[in-house]
N, C-alpha and C positions, 0 to 999 in steps of 0.2 A: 291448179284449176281442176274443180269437181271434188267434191266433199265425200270422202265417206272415209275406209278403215286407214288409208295413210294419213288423212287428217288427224286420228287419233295416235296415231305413232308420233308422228312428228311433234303432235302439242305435246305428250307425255317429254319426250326428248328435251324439250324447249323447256321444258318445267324445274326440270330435272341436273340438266349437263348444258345449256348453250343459254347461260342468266341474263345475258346481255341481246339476244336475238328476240325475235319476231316472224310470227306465221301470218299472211294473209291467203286467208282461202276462197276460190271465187265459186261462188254454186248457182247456178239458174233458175232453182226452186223455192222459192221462199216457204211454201209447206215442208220442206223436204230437212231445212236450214232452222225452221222453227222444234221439227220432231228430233233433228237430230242432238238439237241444244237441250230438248227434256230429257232424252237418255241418257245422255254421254256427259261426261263433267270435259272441259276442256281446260287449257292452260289460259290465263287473264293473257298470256302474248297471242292468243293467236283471234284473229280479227274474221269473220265470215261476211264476206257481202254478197251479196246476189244481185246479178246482172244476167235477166235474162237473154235466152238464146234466140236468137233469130236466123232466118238463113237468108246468105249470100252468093253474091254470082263469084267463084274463083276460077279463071281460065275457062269459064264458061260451064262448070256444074256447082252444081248446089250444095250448100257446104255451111252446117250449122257452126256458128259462134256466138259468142257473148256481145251483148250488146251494150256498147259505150263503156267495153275494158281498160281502152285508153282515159277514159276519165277515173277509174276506179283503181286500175294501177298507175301511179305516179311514181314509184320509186322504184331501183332497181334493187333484183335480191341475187345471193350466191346460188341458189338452189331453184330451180323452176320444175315440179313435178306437173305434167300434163296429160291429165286423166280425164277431160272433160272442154267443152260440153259433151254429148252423147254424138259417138263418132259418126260421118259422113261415107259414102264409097271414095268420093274422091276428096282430094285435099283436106282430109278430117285433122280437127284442132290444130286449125290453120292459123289462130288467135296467136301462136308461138312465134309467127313469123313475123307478125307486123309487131312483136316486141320488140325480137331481135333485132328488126330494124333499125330500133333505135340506140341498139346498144354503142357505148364509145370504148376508142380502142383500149382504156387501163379498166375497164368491167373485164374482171373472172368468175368465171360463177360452172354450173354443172345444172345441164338439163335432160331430166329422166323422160322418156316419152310412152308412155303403156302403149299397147295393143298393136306395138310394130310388123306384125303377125298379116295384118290389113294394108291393104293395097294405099286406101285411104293416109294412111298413118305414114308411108313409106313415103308417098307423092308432098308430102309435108316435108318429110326428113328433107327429100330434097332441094325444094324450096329453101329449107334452112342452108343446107349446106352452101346454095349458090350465096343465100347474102353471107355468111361469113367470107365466102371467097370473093367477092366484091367488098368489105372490110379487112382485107388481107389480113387475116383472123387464121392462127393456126389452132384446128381442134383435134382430139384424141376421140376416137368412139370405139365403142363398144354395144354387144348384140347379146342381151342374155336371154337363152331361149327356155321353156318349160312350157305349161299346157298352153300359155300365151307369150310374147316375147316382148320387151321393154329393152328402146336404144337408150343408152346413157353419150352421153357429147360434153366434152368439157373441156375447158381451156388448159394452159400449163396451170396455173398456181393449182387444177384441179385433176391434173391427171391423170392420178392411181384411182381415182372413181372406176377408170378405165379397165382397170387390170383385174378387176376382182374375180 
């Protein structure tokens, strides 16, 4: 979720080392989605759609997401990086939660979360964490810090993501 330099890493990857995989990336901006496609060459796997952001009421503050994500992701992936929409104070990219939602219990996968750094971002983690423990879901996390901080969360089949 949210298009910019890891989009370009991962289609390079996809292109490259994972022949069998597939990127879909969700961006809000359709100008932003059209300039990004004239500069940058991408990999034929990786798919951009745009689903603008709208805000919602979460436990009562306002809280940018994607609009009709559940229409636009239909499938489950191993990797979910969530770098967007453009964060909230409170319960920012919240969008992560009502996917998880529907995760079943033999889904392994690894979800990076940028900007953990933010109260926003944190108040999500936790959200998350309660529905796995309402899917009695064991996960591994990890906190890596630098000028910003990114939680990484991941199941067993995924859990030296954890350890790096």
């Amino acid at each position: 979720m949210g298009l910019g330099e890891s989009t370009k890493f991962i289609s390079s990857y996809l292109e490259y080392y994972l022949t069998d995989s597939k990127q879909i990336v969700i961006e809000k901006d359709k100008n932003w989605k059209n300039l990004f496609e004239e500069r940058y060459t991408i990999s034929k796997k990786t798919k951009i759609i745009v689903c603008p952001s709208e805000i919602v009421n979460v436990k009562g503050f306002e809280t940018n997401v994607y609009q009709n994500l559940d229409m636009a992701v239909t499938e489950k992936f191993d990797f979910y990086l969530v770098d967007g929409p453009n964060g909230s104070y409170h319960y920012s990219r919240y969008d992560i939660v009502k996917l998880a939602s529907n995760f079943e219990t033999e889904d392994q996968f690894i979800i990076m979360i940028d900007d953990y750094d933010r109260q926003g971002e944190r108040e999500t983690v936790m959200d998350l964490r309660f529905v796995f423990k309402q899917q009695n879901r064991k996960v591994y996390e990890n906190i890596y810090k630098g000028n910003k901080s990114v939680i990484v969360i991941a199941t067993e089949k995924y859990k030296l993501a954890t350890s790096l």
